[in-house]
VEXBANU-805232 format. One record per residue: x, y, z of N, C-alpha, C, O, CB in turn. Coordinates in pm, whole numbers, plus 50000, padded with zeros to 5 digits. Each point is the difference from the previous one (the first is absolute). Glycine has a CB too. Example, Ala and Ser with C-alpha at 12.3 -4.5 7.8 and 13.67 -1.06 7.14 Angstrom:
2
+-------+-------+-------+-------+-------+-------+-------+-------+-------+-------+-------+-------+-------+-------+-------+
!  n.px !  n.py !  n.pz ! ca.px ! ca.py ! ca.pz !  c.px !  c.py !  c.pz !  o.px !  o.py !  o.pz ! cb.px ! cb.py ! cb.pz !
+-------+-------+-------+-------+-------+-------+-------+-------+-------+-------+-------+-------+-------+-------+-------+
! 51319 ! 49431 ! 50780 ! 49911 ! 50119 ! 50000 ! 50090 ! 50120 ! 50000 ! 50104 ! 49998 ! 50066 ! 49707 ! 49885 ! 50059 !
! 50154 ! 50222 ! 49803 ! 50082 ! 50119 ! 50006 ! 49923 ! 50109 ! 50073 ! 50051 ! 50111 ! 50017 ! 50067 ! 49826 ! 49768 !
+-------+-------+-------+-------+-------+-------+-------+-------+-------+-------+-------+-------+-------+-------+-------+
END
This chain:
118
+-------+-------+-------+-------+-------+-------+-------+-------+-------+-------+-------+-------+-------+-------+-------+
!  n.px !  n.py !  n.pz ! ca.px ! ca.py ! ca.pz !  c.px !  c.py !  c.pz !  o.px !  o.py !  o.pz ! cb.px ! cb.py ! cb.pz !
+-------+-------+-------+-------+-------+-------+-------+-------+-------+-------+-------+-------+-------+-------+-------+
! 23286 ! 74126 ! 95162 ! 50056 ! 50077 ! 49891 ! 50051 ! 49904 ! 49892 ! 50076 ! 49907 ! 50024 ! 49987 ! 50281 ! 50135 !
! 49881 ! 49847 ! 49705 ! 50072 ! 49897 ! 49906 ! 50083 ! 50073 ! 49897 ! 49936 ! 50086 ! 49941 ! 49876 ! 49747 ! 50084 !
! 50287 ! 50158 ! 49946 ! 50090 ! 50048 ! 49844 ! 50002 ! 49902 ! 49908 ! 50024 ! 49881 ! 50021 ! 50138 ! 50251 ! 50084 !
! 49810 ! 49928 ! 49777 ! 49970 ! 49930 ! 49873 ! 50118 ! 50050 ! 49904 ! 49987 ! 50116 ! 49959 ! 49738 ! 49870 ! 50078 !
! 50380 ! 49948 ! 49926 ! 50101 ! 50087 ! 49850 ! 49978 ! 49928 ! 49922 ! 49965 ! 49883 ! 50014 ! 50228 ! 50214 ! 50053 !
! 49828 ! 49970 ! 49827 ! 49930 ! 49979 ! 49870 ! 50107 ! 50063 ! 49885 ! 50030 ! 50115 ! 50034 ! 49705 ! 49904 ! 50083 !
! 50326 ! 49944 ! 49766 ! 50089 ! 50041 ! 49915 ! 50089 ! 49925 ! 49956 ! 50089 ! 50043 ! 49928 ! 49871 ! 50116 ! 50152 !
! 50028 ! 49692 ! 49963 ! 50062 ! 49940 ! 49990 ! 50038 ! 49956 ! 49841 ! 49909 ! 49987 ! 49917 ! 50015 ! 49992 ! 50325 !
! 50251 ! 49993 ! 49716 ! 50016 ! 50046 ! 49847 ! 50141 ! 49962 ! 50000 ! 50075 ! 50023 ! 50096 ! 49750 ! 50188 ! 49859 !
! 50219 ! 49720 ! 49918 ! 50083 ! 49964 ! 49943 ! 50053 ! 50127 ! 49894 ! 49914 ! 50031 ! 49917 ! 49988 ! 49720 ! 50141 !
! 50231 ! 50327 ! 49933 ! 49985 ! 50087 ! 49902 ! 50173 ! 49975 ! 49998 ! 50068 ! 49927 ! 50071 ! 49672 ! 50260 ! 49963 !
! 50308 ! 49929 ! 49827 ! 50137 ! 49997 ! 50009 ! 50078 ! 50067 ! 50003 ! 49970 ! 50115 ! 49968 ! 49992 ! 49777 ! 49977 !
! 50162 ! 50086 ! 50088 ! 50083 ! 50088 ! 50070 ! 49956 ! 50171 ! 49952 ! 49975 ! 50012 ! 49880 ! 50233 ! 49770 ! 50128 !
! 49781 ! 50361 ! 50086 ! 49930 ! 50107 ! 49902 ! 49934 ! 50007 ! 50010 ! 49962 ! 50110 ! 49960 ! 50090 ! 49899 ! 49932 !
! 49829 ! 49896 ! 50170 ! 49900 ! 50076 ! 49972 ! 49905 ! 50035 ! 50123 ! 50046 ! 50044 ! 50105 ! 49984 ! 49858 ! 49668 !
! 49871 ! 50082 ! 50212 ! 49884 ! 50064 ! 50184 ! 49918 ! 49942 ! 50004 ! 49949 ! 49957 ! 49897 ! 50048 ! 50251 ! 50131 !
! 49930 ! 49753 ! 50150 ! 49896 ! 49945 ! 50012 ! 49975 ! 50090 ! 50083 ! 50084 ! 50080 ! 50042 ! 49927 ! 49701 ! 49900 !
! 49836 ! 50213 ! 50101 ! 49991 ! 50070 ! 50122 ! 49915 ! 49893 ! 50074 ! 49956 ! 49905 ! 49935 ! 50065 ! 50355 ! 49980 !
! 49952 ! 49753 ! 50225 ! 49998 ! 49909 ! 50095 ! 49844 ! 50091 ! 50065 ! 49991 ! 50122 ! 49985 ! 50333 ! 49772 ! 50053 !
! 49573 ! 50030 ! 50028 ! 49911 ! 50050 ! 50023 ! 50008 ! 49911 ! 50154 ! 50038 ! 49883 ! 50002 ! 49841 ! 50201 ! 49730 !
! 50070 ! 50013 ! 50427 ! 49970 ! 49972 ! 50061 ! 49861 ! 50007 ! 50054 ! 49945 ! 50109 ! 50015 ! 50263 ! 49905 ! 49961 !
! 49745 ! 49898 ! 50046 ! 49829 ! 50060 ! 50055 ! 49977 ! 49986 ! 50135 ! 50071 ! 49929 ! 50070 ! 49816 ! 50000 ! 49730 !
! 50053 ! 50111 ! 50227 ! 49977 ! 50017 ! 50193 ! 49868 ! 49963 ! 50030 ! 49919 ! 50024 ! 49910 ! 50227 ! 50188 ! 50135 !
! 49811 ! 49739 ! 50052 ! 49838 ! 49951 ! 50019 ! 49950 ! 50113 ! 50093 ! 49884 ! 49992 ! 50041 ! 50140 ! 49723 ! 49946 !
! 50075 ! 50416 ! 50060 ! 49946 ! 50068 ! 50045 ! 50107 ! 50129 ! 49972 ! 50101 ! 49982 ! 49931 ! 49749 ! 49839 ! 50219 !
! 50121 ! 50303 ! 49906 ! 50020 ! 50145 ! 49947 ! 50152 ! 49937 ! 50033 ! 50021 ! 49923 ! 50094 ! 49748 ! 50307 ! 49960 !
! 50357 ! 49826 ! 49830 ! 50074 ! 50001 ! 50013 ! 50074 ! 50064 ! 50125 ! 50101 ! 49950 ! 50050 ! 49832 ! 50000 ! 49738 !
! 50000 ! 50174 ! 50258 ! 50081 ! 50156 ! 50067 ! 49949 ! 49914 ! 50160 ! 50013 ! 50063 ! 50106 ! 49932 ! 50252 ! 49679 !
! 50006 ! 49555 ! 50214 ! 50031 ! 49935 ! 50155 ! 50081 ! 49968 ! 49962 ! 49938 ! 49926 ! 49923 ! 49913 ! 50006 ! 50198 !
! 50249 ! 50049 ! 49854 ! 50131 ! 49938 ! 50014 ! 50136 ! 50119 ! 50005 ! 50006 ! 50085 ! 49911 ! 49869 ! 49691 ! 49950 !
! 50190 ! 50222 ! 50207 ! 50121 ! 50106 ! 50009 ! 50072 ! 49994 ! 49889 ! 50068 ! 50096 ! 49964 ! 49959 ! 49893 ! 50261 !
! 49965 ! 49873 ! 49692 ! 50135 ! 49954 ! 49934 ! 49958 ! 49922 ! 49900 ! 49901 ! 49937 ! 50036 ! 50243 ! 50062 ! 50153 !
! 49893 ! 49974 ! 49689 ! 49963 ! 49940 ! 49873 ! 50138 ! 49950 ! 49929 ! 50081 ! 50070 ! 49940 ! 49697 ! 50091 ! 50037 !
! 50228 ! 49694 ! 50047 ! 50168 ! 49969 ! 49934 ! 49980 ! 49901 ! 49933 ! 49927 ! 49907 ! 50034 ! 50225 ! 50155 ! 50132 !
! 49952 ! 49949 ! 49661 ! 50017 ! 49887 ! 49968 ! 50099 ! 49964 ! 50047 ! 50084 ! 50084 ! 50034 ! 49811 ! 49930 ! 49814 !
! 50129 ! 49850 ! 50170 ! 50129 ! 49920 ! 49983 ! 49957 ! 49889 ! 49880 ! 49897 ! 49988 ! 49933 ! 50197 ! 50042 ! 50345 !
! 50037 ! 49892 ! 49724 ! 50067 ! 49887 ! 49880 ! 50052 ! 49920 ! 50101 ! 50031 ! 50019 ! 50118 ! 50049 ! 50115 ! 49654 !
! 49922 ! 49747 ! 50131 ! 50094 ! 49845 ! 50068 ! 50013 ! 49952 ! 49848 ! 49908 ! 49973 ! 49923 ! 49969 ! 49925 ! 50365 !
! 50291 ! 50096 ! 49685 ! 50007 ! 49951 ! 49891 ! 50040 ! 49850 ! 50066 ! 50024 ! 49984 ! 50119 ! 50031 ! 50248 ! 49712 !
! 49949 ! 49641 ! 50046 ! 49997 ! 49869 ! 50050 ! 50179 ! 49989 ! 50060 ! 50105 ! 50028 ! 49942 ! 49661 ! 49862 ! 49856 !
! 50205 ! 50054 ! 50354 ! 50112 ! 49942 ! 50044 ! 50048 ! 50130 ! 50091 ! 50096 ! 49970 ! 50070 ! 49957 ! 49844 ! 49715 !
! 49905 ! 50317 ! 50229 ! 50019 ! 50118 ! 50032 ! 49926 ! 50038 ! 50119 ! 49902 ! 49930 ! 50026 ! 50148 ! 50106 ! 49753 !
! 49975 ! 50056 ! 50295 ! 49907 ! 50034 ! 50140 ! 49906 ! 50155 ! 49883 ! 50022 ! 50080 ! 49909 ! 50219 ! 49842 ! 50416 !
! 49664 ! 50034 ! 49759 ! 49904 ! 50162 ! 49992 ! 50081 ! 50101 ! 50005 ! 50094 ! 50004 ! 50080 ! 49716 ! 49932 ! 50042 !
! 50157 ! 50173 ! 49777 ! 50065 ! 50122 ! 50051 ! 49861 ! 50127 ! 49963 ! 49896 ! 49997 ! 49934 ! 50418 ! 49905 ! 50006 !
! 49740 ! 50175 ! 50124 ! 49911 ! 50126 ! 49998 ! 50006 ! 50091 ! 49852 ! 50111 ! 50047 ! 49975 ! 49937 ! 49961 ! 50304 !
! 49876 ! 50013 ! 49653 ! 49998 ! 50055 ! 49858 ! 49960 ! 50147 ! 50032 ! 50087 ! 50083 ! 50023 ! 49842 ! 49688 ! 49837 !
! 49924 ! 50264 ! 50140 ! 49982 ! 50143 ! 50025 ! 49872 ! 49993 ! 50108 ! 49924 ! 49906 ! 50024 ! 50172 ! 50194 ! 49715 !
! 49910 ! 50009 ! 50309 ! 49906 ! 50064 ! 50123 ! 49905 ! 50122 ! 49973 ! 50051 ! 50089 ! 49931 ! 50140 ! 49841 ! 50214 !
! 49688 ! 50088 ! 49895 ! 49915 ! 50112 ! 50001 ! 49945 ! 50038 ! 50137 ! 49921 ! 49926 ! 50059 ! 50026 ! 50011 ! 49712 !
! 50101 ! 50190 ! 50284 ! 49938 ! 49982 ! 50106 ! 49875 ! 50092 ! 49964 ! 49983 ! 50052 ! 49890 ! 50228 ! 49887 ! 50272 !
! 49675 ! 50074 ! 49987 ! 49879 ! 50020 ! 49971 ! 50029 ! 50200 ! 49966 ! 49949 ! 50075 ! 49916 ! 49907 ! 49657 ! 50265 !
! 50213 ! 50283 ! 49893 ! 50044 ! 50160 ! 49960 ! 50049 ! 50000 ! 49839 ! 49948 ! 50098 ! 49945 ! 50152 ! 49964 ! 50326 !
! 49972 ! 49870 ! 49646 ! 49953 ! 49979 ! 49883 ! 50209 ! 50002 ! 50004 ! 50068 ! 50004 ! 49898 ! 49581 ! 50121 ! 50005 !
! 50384 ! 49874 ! 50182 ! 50163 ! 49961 ! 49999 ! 50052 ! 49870 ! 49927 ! 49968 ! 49890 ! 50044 ! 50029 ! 50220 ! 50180 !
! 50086 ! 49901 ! 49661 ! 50036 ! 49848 ! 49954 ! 50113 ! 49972 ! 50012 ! 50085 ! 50088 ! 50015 ! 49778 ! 49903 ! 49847 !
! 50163 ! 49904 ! 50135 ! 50183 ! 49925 ! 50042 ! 50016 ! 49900 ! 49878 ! 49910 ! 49934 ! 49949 ! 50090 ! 50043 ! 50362 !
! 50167 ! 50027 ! 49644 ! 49981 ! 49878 ! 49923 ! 50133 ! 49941 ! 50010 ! 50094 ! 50080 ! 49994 ! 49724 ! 50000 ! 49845 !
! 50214 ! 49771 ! 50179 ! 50119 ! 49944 ! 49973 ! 50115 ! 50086 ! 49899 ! 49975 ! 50093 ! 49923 ! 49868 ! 49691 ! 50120 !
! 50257 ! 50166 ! 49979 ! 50141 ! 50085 ! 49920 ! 49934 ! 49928 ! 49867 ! 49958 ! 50081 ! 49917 ! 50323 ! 49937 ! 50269 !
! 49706 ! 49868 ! 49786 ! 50042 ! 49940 ! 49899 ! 49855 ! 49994 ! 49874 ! 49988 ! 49955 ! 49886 ! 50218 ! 49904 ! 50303 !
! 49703 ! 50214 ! 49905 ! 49888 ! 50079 ! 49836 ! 49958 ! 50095 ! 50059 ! 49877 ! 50004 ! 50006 ! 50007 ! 49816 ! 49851 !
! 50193 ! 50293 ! 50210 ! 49964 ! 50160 ! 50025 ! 50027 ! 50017 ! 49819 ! 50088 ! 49959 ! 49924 ! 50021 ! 50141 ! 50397 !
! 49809 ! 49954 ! 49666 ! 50019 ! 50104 ! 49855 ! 49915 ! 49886 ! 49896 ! 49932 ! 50044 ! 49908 ! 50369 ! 50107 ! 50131 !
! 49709 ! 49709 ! 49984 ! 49892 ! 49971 ! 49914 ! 49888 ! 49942 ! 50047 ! 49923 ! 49965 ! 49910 ! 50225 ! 50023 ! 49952 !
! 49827 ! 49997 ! 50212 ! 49879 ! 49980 ! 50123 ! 49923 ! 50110 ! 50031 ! 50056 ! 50104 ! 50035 ! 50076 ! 49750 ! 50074 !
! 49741 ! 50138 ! 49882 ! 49879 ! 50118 ! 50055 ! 49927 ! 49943 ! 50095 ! 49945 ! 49895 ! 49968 ! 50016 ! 50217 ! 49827 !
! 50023 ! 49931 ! 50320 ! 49863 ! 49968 ! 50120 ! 49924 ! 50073 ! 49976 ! 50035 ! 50114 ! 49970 ! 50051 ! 49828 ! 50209 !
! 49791 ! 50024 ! 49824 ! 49883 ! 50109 ! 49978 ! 49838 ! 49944 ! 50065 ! 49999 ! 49877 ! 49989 ! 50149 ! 50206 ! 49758 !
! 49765 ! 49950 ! 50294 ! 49885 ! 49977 ! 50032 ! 49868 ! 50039 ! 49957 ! 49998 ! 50112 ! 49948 ! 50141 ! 49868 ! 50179 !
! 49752 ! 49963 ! 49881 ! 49861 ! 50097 ! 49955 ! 49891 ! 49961 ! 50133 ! 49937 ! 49898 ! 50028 ! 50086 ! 50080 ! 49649 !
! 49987 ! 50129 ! 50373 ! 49910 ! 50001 ! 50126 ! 49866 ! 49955 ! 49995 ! 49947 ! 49954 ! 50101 ! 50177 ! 50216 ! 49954 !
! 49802 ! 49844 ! 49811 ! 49888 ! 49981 ! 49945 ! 49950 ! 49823 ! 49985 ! 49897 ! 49939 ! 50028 ! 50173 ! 50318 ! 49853 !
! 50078 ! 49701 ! 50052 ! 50025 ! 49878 ! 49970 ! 49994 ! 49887 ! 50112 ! 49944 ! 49891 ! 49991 ! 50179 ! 50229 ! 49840 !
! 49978 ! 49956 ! 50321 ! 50040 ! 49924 ! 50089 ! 50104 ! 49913 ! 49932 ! 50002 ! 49882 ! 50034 ! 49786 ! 50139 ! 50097 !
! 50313 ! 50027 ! 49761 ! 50111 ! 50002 ! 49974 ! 50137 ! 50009 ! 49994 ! 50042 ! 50115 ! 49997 ! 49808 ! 49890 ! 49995 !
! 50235 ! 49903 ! 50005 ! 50147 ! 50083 ! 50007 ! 50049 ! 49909 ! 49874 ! 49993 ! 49878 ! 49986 ! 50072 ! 50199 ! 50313 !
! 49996 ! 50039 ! 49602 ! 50089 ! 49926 ! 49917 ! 50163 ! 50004 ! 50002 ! 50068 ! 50061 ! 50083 ! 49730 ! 49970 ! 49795 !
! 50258 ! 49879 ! 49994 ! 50136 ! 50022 ! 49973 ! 50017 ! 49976 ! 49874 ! 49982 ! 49889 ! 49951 ! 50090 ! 50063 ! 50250 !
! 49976 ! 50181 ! 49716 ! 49999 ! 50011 ! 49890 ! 50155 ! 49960 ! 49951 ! 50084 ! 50088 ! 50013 ! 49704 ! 50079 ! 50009 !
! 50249 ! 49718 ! 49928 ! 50117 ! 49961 ! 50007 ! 50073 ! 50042 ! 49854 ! 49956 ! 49913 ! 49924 ! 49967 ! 49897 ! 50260 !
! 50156 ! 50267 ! 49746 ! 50046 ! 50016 ! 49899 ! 50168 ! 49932 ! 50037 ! 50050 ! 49958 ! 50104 ! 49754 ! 50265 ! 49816 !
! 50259 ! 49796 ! 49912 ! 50142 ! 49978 ! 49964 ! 50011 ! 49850 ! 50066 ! 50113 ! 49976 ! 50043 ! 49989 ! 50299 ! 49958 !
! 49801 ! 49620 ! 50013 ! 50030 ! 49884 ! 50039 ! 50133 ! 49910 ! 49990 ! 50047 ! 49996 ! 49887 ! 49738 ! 50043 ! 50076 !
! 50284 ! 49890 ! 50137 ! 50135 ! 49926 ! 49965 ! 49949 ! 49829 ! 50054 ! 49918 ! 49976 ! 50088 ! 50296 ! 50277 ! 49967 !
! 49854 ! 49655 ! 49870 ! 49975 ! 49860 ! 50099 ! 50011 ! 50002 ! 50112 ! 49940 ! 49921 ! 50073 ! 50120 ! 49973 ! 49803 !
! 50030 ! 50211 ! 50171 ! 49997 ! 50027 ! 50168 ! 49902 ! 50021 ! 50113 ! 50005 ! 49973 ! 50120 ! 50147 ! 50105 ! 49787 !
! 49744 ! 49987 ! 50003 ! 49832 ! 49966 ! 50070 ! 49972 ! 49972 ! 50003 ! 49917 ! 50019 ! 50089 ! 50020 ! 50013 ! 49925 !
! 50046 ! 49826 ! 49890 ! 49950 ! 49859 ! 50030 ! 49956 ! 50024 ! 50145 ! 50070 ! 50072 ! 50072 ! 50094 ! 49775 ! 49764 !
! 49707 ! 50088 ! 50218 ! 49977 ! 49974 ! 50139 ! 49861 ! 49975 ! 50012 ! 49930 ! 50025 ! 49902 ! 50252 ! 50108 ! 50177 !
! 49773 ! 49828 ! 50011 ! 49886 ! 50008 ! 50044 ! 49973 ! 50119 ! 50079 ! 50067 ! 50015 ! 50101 ! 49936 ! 49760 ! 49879 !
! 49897 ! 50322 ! 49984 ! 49988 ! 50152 ! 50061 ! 49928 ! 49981 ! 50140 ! 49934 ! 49898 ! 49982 ! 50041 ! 50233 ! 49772 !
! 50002 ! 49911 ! 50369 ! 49932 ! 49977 ! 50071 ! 49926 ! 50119 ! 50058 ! 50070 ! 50065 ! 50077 ! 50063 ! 49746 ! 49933 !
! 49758 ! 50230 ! 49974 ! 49947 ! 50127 ! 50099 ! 49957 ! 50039 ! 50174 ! 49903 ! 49945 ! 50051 ! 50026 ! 50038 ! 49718 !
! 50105 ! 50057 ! 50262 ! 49997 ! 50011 ! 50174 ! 49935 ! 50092 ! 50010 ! 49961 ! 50069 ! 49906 ! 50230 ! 49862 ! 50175 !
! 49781 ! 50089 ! 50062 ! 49907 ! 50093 ! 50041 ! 50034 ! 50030 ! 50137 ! 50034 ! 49904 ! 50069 ! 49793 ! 50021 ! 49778 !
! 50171 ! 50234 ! 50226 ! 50067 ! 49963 ! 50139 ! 49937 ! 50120 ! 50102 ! 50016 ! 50122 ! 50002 ! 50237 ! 49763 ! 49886 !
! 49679 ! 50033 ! 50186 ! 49946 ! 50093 ! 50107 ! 50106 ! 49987 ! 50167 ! 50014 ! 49919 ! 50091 ! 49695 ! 50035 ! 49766 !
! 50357 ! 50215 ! 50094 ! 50122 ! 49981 ! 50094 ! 49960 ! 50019 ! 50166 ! 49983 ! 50118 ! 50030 ! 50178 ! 49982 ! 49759 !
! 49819 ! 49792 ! 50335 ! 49935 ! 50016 ! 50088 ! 50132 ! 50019 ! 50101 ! 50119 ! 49980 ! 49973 ! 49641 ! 49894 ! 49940 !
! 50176 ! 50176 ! 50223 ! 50112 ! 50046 ! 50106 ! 50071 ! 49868 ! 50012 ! 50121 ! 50024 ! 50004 ! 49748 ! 50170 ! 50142 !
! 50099 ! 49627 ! 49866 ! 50076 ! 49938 ! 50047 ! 50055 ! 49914 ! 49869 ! 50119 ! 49979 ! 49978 ! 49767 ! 50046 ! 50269 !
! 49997 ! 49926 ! 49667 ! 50032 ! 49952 ! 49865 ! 49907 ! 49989 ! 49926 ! 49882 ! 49968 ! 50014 ! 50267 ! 49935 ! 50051 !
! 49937 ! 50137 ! 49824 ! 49906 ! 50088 ! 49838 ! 49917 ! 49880 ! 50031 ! 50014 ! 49910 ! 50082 ! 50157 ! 50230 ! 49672 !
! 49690 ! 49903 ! 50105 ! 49949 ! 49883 ! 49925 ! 50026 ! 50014 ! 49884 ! 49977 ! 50106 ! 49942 ! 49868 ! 49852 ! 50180 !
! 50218 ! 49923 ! 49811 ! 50004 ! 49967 ! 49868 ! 49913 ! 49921 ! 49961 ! 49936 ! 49924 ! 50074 ! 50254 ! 50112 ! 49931 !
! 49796 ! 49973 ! 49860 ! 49907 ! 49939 ! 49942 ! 50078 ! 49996 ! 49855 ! 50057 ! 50091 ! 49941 ! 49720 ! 49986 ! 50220 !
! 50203 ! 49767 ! 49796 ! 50088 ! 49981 ! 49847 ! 49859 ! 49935 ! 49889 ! 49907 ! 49925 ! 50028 ! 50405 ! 49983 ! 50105 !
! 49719 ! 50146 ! 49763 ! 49915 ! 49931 ! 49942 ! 50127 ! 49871 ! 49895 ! 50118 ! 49967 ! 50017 ! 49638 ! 50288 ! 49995 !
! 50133 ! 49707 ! 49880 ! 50079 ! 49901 ! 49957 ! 50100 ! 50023 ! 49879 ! 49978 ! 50105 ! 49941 ! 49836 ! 49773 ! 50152 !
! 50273 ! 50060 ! 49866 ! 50076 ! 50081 ! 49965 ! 49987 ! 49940 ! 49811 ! 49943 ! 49897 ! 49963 ! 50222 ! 50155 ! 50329 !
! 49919 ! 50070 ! 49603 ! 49949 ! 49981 ! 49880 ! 50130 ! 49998 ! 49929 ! 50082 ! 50092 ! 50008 ! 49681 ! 50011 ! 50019 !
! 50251 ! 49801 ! 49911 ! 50121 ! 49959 ! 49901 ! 50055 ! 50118 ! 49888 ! 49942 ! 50013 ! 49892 ! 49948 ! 49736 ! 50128 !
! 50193 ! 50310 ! 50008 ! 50105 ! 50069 ! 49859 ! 50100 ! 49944 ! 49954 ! 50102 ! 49991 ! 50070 ! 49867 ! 50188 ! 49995 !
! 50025 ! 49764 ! 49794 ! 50097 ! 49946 ! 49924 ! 50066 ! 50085 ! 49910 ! 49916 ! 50048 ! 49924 ! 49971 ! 49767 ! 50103 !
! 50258 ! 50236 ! 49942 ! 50061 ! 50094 ! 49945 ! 50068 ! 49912 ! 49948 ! 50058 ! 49919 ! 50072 ! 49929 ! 50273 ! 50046 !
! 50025 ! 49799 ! 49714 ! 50057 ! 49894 ! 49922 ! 50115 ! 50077 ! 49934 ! 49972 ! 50117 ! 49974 ! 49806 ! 49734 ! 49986 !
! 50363 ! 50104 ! 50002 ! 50134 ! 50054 ! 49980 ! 49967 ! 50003 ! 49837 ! 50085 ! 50041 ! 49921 ! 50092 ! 49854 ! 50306 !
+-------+-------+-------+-------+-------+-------+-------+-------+-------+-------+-------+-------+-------+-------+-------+
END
């Protein structure tokens, strides 16, 4: 399984990127579709979730300006990021998660630079 993100972008404070995930195979094998972030000097944290039932989750700190979304067609998952702060600064990372009885499989692809300038 490979993930490819793509969106990578310097913009300023205000404004939106959106984030493209690609999948080397049908998205709807996977239970689970997550971004996370690692800003520098910071641990990973969990950003937003899609599950394959089409359920989304998102961190406290961009519920309301954060969108998860997918295109089945595509083998897609995006993140449509509006109202940007330097606080997102990060490197975005996309996951993938096939939840098994003893332990999931994840799968990460590589991850794509957001710069949010003050």
């Amino acid at each position: 399984v490979q993930l490819q993100a793509f969106g990578e972008g310097l913009v300023q404070a205000g404004g939106s990127l959106r984030l493209s995930c690609a999948a080397s195979e049908t998205i709807f094998s996977f239970n689970r579709m997550v971004w996370y972030r690692q800003a520098p000097g910071k641990q990973r944290e969990f950003v937003a979730t899609i599950t394959d039932s089409g359920n989304t989750d998102y961190a406290d700190s961009v519920r309301g300006r954060f969108t998860i979304s997918r295109d089945r067609a595509k083998n897609s998952v995006y993140l449509q990021m509006n109202s940007l702060s330097p606080e997102d600064t990060a490197v975005y990372l996309c996951n993938a998660v096939r939840v098994r009885a003893i332990v999931d499989q994840k799968y990460w692809g590589q991850g794509t630079q957001v710069t949010v300038s003050s």
